[in-house]
N, C-alpha and C positions, 0 to 999 in steps of 0.2 A: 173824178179822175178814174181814169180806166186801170184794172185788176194789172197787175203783172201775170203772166202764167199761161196756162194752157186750158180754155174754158171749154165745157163741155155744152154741146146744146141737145135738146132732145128730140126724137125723131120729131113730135109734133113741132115744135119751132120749125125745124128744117123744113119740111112739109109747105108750113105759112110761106115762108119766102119763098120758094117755090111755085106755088100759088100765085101769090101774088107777083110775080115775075111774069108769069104768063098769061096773066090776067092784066098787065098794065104796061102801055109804052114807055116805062123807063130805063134806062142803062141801069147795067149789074153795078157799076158803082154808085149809080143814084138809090138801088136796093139798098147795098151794104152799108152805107149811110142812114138811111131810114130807119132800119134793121141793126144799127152797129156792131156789125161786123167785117173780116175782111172780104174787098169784089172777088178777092180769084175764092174763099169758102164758097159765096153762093156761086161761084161758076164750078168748081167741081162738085157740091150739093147736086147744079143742077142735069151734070153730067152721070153722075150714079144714079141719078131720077129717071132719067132716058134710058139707061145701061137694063132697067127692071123693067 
């Protein structure tokens, strides 16, 4: 059962999905799923990635 609450992830997690986001044909929701978490984190993840 998934936590109630506001989880923290750390830069290396975020990193991974990222990675592997642009490293593989799948949809941001197919990430967040793999990864359990929510598509629109890894889509702003992947927006402050490109922002640096």
């Amino acid at each position: 059962m998934r936590q109630l609450g506001k989880r923290k992830f750390s830069l290396n997690f975020k990193l991974s999905v990222i990675n592997y986001y642009q490293n593989h044909k799948e949809s941001l929701a197919e990430i967040a799923i793999k990864f359990d978490v929510l598509s629109s984190q890894v889509y702003l993840w992947k927006n402050d990635f490109e922002k640096e």
